[in-house]
CHARMM-style PDB file with segment names, atoms N, HN, CA, C and O in Angstrom:
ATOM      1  N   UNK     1     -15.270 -26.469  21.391  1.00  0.00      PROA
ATOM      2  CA  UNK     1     -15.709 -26.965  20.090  1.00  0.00      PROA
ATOM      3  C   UNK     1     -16.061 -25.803  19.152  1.00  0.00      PROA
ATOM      4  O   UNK     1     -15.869 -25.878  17.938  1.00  0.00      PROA
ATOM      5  N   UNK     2     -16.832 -24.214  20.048  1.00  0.00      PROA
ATOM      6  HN  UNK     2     -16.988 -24.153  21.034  1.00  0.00      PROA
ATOM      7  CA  UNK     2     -17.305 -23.515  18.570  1.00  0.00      PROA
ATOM      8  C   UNK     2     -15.767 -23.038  18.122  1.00  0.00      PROA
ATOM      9  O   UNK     2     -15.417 -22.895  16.951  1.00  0.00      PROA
ATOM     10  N   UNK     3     -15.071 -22.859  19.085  1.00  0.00      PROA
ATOM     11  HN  UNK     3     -15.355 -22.975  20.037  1.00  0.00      PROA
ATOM     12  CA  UNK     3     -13.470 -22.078  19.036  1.00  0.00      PROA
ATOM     13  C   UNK     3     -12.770 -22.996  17.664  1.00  0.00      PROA
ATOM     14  O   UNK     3     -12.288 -22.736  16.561  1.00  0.00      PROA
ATOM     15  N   UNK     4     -12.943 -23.729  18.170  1.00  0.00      PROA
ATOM     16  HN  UNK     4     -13.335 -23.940  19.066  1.00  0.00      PROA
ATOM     17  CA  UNK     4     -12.276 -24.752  16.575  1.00  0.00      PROA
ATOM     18  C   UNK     4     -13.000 -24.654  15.529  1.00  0.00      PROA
ATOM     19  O   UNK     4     -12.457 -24.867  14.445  1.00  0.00      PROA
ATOM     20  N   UNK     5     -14.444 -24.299  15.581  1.00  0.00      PROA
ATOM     21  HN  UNK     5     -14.884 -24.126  16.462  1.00  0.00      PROA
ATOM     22  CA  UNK     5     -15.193 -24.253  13.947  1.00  0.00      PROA
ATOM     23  C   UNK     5     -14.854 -23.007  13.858  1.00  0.00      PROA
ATOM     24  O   UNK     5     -14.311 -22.853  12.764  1.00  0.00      PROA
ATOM     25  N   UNK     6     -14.897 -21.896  14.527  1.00  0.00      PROA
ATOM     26  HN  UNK     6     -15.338 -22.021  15.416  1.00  0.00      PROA
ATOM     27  CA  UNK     6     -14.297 -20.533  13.886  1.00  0.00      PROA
ATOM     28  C   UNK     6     -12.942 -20.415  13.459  1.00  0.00      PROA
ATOM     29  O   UNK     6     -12.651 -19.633  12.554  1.00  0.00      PROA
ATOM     30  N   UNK     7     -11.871 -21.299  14.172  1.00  0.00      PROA
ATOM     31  HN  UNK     7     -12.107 -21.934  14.907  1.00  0.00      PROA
ATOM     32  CA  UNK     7     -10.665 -20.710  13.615  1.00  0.00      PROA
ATOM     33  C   UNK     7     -10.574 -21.695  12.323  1.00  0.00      PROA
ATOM     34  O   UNK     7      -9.895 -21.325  11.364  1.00  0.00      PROA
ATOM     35  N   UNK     8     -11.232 -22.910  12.289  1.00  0.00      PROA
ATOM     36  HN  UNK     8     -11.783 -23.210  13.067  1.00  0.00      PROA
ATOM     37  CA  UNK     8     -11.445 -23.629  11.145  1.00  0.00      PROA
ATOM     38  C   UNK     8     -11.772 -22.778   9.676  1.00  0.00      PROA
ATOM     39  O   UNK     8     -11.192 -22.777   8.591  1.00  0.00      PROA
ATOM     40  N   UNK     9     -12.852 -22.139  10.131  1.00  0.00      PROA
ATOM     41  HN  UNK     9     -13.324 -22.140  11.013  1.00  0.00      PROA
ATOM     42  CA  UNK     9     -13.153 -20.950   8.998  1.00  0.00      PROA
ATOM     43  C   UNK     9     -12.618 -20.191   8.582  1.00  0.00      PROA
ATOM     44  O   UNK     9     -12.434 -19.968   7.385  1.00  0.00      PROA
ATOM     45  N   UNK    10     -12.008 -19.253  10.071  1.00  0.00      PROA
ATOM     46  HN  UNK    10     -12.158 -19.434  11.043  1.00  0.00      PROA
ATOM     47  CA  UNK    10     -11.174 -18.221   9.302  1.00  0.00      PROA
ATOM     48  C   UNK    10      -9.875 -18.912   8.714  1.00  0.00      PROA
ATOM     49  O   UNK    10      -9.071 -18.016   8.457  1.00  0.00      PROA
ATOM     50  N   UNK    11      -9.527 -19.748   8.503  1.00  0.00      PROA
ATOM     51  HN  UNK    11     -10.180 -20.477   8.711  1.00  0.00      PROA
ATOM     52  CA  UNK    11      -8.433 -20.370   7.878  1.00  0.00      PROA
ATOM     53  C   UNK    11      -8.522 -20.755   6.713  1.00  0.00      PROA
ATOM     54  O   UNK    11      -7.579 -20.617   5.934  1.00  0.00      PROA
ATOM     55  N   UNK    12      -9.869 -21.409   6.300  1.00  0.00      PROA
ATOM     56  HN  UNK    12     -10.635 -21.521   6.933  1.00  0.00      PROA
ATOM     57  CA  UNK    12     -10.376 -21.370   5.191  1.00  0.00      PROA
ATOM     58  C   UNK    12     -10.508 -20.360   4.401  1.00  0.00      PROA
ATOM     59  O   UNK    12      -9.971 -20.330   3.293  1.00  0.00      PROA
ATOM     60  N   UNK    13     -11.349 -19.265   4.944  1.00  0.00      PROA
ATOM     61  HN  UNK    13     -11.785 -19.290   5.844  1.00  0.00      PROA
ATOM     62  CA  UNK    13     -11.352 -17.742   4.277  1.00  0.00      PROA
ATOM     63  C   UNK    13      -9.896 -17.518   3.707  1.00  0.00      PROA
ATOM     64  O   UNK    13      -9.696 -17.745   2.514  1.00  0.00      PROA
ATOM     65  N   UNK    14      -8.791 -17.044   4.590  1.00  0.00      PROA
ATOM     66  HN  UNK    14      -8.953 -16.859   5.559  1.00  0.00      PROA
ATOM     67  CA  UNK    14      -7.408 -17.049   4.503  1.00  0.00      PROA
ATOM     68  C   UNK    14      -7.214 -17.514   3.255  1.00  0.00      PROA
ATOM     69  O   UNK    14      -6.925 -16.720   2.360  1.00  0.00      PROA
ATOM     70  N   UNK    15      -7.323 -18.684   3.039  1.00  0.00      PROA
ATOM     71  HN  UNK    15      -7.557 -19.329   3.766  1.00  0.00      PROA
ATOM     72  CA  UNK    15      -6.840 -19.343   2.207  1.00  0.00      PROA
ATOM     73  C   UNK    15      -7.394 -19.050   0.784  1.00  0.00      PROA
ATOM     74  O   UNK    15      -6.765 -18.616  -0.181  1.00  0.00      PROA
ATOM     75  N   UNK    16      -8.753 -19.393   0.868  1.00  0.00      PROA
ATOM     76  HN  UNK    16      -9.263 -19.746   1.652  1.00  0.00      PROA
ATOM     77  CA  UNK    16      -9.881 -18.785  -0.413  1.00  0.00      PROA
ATOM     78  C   UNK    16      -9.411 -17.249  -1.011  1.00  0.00      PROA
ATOM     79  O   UNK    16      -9.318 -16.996  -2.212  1.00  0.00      PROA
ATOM     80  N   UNK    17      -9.106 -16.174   0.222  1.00  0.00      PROA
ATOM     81  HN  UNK    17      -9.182 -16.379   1.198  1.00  0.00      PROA
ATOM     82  CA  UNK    17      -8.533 -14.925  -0.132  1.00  0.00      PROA
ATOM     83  C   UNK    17      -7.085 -15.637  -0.879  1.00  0.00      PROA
ATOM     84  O   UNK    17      -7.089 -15.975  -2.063  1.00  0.00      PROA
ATOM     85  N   UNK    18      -6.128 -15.763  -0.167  1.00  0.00      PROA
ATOM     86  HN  UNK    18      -6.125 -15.489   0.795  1.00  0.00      PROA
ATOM     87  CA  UNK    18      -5.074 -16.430  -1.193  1.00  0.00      PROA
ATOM     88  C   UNK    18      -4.788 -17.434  -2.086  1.00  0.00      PROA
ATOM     89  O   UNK    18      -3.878 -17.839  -2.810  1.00  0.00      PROA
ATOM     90  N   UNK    19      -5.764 -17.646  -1.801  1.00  0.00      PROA
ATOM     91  HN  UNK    19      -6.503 -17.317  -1.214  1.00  0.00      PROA
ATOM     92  CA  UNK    19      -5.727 -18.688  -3.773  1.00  0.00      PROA
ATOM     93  C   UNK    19      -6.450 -17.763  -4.869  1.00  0.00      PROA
ATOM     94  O   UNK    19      -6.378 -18.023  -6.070  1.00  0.00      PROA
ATOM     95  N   UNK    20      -7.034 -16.845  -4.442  1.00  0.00      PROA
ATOM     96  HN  UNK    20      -7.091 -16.634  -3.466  1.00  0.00      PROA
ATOM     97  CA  UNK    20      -7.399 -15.468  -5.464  1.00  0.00      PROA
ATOM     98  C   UNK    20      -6.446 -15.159  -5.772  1.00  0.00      PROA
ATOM     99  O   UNK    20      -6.095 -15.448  -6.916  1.00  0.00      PROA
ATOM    100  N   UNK    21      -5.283 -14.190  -4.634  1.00  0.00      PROA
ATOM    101  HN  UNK    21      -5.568 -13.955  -3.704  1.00  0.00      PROA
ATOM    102  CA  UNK    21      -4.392 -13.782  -4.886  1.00  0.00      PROA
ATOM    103  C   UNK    21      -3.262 -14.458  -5.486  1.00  0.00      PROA
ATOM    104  O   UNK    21      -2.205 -13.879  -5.737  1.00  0.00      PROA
ATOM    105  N   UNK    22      -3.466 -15.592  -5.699  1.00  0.00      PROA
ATOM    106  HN  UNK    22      -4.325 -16.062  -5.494  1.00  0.00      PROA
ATOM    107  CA  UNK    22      -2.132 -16.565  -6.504  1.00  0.00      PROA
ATOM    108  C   UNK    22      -2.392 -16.812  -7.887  1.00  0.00      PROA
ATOM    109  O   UNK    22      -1.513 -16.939  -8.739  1.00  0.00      PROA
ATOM    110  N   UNK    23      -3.678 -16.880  -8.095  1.00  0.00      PROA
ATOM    111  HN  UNK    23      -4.392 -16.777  -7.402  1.00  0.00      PROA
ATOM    112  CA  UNK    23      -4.289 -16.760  -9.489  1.00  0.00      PROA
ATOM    113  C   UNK    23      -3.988 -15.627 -10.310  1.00  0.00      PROA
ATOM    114  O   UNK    23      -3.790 -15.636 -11.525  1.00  0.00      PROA
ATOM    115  N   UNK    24      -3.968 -14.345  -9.282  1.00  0.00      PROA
ATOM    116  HN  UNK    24      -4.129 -14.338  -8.295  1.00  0.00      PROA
ATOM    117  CA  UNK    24      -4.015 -13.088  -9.800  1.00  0.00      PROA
ATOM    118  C   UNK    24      -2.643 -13.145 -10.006  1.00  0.00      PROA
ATOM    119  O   UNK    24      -2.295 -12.666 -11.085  1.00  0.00      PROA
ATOM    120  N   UNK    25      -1.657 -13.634  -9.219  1.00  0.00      PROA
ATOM    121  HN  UNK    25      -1.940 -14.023  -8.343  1.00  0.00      PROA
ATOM    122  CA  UNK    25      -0.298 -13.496  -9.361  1.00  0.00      PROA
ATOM    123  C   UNK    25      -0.224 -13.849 -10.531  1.00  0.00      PROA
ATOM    124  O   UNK    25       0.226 -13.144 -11.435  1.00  0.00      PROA
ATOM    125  N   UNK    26      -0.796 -15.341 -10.693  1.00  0.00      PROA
ATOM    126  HN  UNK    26      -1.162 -15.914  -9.959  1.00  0.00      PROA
ATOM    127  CA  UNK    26       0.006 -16.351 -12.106  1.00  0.00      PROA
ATOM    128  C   UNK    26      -0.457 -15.373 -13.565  1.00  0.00      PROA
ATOM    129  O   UNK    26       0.163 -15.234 -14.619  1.00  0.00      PROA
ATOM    130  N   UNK    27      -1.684 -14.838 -13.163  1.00  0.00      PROA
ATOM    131  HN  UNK    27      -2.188 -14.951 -12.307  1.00  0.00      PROA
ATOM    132  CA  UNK    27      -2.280 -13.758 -14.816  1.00  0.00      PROA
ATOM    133  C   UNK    27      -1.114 -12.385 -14.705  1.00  0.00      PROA
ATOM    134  O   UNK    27      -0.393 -12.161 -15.677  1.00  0.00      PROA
ATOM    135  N   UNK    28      -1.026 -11.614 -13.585  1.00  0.00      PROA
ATOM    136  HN  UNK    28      -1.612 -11.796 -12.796  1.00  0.00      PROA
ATOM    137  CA  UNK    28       0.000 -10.226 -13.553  1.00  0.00      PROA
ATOM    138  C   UNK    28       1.694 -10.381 -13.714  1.00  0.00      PROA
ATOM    139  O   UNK    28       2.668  -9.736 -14.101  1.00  0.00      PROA
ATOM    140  N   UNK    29       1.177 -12.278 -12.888  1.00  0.00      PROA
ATOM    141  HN  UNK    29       0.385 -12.802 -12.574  1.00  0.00      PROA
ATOM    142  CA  UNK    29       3.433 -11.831 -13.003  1.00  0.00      PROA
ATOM    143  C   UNK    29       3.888 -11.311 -11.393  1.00  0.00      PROA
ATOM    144  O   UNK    29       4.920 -11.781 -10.914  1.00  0.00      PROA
ATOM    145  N   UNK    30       3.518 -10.866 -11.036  1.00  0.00      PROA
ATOM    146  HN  UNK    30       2.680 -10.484 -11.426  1.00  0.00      PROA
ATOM    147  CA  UNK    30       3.692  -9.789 -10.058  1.00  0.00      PROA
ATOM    148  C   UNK    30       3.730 -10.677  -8.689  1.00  0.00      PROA
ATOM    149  O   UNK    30       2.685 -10.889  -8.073  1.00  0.00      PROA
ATOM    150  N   UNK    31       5.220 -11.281  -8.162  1.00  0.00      PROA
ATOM    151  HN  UNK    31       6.068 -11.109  -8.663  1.00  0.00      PROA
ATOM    152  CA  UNK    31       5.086 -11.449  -7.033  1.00  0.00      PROA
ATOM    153  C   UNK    31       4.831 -11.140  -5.930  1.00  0.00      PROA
ATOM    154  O   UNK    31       5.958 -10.737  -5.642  1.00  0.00      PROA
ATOM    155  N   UNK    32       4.232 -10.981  -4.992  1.00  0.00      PROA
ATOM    156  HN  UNK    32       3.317 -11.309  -5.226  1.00  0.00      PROA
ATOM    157  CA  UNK    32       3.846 -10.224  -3.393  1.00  0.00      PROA
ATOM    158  C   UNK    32       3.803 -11.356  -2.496  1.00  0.00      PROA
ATOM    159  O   UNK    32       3.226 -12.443  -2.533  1.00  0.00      PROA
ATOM    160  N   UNK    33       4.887 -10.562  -1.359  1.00  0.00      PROA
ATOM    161  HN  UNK    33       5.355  -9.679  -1.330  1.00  0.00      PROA
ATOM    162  CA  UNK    33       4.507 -11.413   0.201  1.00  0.00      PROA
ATOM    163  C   UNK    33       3.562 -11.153   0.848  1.00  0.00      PROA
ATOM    164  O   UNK    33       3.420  -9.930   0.852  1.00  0.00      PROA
ATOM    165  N   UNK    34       2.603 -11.784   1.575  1.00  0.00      PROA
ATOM    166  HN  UNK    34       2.718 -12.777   1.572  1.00  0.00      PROA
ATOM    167  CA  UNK    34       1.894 -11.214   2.260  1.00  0.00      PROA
ATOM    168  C   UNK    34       2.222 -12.272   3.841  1.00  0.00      PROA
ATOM    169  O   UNK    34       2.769 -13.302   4.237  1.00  0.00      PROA
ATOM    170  N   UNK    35       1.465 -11.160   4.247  1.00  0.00      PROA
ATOM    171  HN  UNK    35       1.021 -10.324   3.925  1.00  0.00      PROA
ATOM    172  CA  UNK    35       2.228 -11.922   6.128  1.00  0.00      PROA
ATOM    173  C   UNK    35       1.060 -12.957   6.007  1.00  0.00      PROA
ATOM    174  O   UNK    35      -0.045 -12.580   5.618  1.00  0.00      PROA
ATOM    175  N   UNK    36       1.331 -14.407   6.378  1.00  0.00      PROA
ATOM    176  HN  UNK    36       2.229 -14.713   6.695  1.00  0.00      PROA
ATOM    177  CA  UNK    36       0.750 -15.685   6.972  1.00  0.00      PROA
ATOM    178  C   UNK    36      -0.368 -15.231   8.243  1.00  0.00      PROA
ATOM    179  O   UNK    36      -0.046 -14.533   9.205  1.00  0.00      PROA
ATOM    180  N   UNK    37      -1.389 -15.651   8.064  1.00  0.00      PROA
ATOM    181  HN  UNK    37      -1.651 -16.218   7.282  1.00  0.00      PROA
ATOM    182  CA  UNK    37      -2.111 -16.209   8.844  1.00  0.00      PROA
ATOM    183  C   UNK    37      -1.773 -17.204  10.211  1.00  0.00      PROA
ATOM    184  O   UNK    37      -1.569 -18.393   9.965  1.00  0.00      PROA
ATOM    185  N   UNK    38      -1.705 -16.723  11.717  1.00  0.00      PROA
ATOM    186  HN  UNK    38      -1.870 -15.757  11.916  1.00  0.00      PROA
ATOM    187  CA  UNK    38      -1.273 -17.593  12.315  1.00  0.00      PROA
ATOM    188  C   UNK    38      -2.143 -18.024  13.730  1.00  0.00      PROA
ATOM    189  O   UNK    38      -2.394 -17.372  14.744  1.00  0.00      PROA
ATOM    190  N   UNK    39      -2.472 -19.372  13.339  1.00  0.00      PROA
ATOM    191  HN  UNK    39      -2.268 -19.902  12.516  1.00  0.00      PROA
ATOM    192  CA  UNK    39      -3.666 -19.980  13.880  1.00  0.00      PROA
ATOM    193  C   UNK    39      -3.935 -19.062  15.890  1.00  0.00      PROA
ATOM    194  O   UNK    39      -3.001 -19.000  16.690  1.00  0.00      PROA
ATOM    195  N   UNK    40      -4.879 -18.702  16.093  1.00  0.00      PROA
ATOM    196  HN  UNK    40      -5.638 -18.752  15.443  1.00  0.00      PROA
ATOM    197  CA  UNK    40      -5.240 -18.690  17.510  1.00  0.00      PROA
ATOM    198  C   UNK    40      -4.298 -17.343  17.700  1.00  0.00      PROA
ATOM    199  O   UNK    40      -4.166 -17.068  18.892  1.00  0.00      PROA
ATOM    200  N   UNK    41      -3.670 -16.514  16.875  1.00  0.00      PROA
ATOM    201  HN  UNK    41      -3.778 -16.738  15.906  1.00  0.00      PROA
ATOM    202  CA  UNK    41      -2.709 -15.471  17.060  1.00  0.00      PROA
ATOM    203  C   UNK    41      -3.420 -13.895  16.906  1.00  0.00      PROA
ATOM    204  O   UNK    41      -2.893 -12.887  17.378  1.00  0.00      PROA
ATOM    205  N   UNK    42      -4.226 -13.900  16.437  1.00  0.00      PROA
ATOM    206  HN  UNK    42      -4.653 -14.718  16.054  1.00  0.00      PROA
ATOM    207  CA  UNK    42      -5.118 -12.630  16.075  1.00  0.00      PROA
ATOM    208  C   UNK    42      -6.545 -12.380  17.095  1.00  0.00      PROA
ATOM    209  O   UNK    42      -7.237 -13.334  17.449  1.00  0.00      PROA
ATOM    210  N   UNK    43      -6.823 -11.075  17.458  1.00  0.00      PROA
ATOM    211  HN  UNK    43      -6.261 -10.300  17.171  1.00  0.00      PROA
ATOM    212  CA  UNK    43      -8.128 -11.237  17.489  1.00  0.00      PROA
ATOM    213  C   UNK    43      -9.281 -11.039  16.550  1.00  0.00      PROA
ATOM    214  O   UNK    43      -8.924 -10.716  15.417  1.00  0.00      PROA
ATOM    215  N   UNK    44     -10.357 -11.132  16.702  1.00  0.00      PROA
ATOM    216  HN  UNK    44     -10.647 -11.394  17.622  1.00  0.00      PROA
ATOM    217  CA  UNK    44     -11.544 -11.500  15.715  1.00  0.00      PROA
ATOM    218  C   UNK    44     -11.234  -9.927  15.076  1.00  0.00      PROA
ATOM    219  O   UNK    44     -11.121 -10.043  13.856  1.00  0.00      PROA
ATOM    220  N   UNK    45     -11.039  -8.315  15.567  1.00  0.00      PROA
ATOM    221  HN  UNK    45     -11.131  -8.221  16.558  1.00  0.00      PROA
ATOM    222  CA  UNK    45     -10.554  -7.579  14.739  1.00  0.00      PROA
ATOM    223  C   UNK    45      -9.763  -7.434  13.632  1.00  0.00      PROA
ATOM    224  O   UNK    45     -10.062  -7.205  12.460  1.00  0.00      PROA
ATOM    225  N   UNK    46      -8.546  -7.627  14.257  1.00  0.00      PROA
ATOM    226  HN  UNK    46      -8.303  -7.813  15.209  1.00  0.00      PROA
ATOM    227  CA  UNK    46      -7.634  -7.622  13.883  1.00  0.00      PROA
ATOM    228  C   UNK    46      -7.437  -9.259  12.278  1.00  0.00      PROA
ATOM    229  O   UNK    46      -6.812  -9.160  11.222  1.00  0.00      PROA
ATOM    230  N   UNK    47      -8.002 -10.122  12.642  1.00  0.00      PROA
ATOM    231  HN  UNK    47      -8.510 -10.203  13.499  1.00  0.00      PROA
ATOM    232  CA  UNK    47      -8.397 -10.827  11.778  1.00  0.00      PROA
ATOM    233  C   UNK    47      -8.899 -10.761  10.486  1.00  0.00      PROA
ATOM    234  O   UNK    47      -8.498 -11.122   9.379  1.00  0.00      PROA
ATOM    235  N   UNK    48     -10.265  -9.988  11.090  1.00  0.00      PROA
ATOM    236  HN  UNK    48     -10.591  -9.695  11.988  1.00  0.00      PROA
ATOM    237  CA  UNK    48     -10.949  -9.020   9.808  1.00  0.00      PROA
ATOM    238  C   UNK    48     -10.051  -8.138   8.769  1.00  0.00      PROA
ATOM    239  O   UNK    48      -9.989  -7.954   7.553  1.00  0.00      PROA
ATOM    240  N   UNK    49      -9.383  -7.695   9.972  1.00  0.00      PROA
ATOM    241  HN  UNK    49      -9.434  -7.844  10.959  1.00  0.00      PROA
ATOM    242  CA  UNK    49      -8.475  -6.328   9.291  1.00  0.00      PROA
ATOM    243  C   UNK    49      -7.377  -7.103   7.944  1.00  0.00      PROA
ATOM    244  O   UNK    49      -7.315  -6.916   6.729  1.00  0.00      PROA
ATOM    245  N   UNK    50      -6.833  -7.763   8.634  1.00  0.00      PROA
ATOM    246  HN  UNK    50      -6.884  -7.916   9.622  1.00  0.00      PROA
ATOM    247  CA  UNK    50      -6.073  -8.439   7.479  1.00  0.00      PROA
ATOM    248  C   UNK    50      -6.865  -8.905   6.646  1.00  0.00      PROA
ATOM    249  O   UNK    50      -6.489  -8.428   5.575  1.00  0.00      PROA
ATOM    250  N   UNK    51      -7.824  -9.610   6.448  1.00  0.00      PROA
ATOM    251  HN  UNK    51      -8.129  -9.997   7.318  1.00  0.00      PROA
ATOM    252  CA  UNK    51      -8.946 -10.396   5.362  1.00  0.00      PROA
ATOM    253  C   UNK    51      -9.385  -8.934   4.053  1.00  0.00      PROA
ATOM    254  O   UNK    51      -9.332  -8.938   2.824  1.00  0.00      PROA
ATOM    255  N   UNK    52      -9.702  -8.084   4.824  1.00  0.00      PROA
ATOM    256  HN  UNK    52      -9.745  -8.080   5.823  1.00  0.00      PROA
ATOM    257  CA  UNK    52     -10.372  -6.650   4.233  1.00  0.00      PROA
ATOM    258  C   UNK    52      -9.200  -6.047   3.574  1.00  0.00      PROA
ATOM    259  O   UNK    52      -9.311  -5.310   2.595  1.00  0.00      PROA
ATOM    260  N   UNK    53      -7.852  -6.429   4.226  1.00  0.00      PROA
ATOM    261  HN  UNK    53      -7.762  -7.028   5.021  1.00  0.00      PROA
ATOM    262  CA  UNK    53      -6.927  -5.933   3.416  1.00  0.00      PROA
ATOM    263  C   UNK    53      -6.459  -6.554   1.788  1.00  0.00      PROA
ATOM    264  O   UNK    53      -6.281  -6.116   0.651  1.00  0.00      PROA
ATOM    265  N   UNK    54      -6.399  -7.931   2.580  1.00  0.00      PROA
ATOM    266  HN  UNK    54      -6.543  -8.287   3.503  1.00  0.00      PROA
ATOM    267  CA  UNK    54      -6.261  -9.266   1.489  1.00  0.00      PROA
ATOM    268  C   UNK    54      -7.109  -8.816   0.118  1.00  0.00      PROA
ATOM    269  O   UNK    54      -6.661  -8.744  -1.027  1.00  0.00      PROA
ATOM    270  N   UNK    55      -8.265  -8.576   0.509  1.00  0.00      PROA
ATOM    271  HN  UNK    55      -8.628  -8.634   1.439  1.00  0.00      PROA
ATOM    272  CA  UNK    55      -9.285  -8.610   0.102  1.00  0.00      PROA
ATOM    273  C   UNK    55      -9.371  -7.400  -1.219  1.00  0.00      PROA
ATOM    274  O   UNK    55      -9.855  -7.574  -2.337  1.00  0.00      PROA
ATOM    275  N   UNK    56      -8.750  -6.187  -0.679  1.00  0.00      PROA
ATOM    276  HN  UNK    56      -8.357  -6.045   0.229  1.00  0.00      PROA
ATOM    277  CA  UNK    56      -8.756  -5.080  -1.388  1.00  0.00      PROA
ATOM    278  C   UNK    56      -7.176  -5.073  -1.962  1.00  0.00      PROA
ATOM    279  O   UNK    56      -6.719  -3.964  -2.239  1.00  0.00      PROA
ATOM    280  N   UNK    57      -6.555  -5.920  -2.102  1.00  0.00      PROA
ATOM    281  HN  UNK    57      -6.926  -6.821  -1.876  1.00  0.00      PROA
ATOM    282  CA  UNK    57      -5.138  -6.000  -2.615  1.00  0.00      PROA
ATOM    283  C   UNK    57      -5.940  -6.712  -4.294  1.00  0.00      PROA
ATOM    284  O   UNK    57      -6.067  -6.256  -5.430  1.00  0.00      PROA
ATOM    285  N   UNK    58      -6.349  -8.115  -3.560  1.00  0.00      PROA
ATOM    286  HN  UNK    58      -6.246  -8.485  -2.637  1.00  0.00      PROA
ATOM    287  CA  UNK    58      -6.971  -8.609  -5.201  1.00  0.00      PROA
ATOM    288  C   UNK    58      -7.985  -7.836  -5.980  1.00  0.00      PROA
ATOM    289  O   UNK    58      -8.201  -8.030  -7.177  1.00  0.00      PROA
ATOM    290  N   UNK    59      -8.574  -6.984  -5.268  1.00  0.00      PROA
ATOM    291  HN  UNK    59      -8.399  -6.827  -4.296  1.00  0.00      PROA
ATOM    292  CA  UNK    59      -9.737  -6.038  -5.905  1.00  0.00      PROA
ATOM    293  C   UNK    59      -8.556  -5.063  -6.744  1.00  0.00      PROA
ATOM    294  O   UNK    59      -8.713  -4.997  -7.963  1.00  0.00      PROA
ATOM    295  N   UNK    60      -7.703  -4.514  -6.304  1.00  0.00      PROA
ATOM    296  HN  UNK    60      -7.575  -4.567  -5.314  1.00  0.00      PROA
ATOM    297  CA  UNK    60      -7.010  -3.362  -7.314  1.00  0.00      PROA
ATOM    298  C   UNK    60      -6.091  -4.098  -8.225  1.00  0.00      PROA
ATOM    299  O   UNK    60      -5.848  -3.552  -9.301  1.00  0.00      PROA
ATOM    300  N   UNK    61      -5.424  -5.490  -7.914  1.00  0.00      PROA
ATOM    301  HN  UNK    61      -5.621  -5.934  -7.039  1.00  0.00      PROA
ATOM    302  CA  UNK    61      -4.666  -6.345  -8.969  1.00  0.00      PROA
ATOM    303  C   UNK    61      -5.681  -6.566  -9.759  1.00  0.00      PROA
ATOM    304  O   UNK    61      -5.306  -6.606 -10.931  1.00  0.00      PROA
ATOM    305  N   UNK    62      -6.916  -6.743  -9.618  1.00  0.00      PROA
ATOM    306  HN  UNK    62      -7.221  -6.710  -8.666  1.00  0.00      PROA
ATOM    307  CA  UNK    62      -7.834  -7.370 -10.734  1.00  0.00      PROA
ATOM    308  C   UNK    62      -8.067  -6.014 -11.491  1.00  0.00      PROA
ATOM    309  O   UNK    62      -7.951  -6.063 -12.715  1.00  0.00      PROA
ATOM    310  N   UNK    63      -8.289  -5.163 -11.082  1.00  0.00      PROA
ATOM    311  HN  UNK    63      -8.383  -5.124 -10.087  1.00  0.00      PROA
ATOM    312  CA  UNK    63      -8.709  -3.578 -11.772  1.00  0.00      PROA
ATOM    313  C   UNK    63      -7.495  -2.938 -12.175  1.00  0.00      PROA
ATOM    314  O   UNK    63      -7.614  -1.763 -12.521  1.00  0.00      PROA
ATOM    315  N   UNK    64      -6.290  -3.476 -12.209  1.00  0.00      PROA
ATOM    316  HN  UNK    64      -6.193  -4.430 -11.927  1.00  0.00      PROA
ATOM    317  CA  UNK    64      -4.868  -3.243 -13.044  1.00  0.00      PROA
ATOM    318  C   UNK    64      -4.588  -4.059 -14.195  1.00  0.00      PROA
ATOM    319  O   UNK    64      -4.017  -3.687 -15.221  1.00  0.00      PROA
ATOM    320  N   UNK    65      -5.047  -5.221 -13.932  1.00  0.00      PROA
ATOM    321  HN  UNK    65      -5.511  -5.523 -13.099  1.00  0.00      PROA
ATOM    322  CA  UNK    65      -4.886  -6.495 -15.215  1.00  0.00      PROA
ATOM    323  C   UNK    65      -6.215  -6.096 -16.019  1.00  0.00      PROA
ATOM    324  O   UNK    65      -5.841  -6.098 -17.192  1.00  0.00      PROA
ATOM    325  N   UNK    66      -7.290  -5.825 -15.997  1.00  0.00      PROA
ATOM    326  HN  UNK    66      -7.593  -5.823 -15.044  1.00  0.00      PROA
ATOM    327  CA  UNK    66      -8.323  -4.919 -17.204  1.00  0.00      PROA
ATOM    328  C   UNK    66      -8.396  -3.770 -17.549  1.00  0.00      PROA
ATOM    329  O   UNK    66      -8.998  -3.200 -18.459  1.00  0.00      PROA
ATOM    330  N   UNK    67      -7.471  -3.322 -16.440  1.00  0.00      PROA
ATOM    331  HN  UNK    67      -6.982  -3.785 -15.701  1.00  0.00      PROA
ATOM    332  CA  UNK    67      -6.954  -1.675 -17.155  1.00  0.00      PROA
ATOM    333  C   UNK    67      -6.443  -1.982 -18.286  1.00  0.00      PROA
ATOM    334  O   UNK    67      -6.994  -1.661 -19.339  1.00  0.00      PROA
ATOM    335  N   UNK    68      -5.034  -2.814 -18.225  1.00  0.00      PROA
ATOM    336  HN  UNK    68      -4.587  -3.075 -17.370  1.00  0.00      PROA
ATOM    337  CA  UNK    68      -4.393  -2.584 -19.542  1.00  0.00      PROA
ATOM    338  C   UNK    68      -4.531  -3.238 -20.690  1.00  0.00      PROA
ATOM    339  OT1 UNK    68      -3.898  -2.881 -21.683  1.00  0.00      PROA
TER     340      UNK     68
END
């Protein structure tokens, strides 16, 4: 049961990070793939790692769209 409220979350997060990043898309224009999230496939590191990445992709798209 906690195994399902955590991957519940981090899926949510996932998602919350990429609906930033789709917003940011629709204001820049600027299409990007990013690799999918895949349920029970990561460990809790490696998880992070992608989120922190996610994470600092929309931080420099947002600090490129008020640059100019």
């Amino acid at each position: 049961m906690q195994n399902d409220l955590v991957e519940e979350k981090r899926n949510q997060l996932n998602l919350e990070i990429r609906g930033l990043l789709a917003l940011i898309e629709f204001i820049d224009g600027e299409k990007k793939e990013y690799t999918n999230y895949i349920t029970d496939v990561m460990n809790e590191s490696e998880f992070l790692d992608q989120q922190i990445q996610l994470a600092k992709e929309a931080k420099e798209r947002l600090l490129n769209i008020f640059k100019d």
